[in-house]
RODO-2510 file (C-alpha; in nm, 4 decimals, decimal comma):
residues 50
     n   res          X          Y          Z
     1     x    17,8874    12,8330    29,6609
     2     x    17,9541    12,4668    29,7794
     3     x    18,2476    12,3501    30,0205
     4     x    18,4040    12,2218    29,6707
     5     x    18,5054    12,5418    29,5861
     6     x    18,7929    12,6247    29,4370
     7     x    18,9500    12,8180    29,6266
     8     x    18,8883    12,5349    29,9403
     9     x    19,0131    12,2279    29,6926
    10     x    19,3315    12,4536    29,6363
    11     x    19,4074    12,5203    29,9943
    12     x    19,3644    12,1655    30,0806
    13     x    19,5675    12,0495    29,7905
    14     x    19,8521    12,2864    29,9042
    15     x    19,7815    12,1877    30,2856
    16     x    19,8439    11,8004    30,1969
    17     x    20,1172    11,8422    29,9406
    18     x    20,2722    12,0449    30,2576
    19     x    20,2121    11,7137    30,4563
    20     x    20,3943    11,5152    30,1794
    21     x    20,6890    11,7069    30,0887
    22     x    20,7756    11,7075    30,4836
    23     x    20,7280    11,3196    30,5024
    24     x    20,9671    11,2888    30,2236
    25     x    21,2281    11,5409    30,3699
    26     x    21,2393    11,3661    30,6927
    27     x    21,2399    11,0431    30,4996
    28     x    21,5763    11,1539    30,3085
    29     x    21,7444    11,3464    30,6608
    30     x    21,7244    10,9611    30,8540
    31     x    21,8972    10,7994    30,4888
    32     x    22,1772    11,0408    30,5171
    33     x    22,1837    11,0163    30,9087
    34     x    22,2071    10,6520    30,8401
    35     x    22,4567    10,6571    30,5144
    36     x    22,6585    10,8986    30,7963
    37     x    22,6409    10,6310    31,0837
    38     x    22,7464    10,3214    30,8737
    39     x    23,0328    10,5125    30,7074
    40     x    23,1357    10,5639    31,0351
    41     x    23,1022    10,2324    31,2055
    42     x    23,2707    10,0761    30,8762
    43     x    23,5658    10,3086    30,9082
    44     x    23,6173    10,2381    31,2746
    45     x    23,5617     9,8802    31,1768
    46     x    23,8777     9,9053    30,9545
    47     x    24,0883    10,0725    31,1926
    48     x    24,0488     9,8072    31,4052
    49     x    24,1219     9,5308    31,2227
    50     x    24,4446     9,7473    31,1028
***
């Protein structure tokens, strides 16, 4: 048995697609944070100018 098992390349393919799938989540919570902010600031814009 070498360290290229299977078993070892699965549990490091899981570990890192782990790693990757929460990169992308907290990727797409700061876009909606940000779609949330600028909807805001544009709507208290227009009240203003109203």
């Amino acid at each position: 048995m070498g360290r290229n098992n299977e078993r070892n390349i699965k549990k490091h393919n899981d570990k890192l697609h782990k790693a990757q799938d929460k990169v992308k989540q907290a990727e797409m919570l700061r876009k909606e944070k940000l779609k949330q902010i600028t909807k805001k600031f544009n709507e208290t814009k227009d009240s203003e100018n109203n």
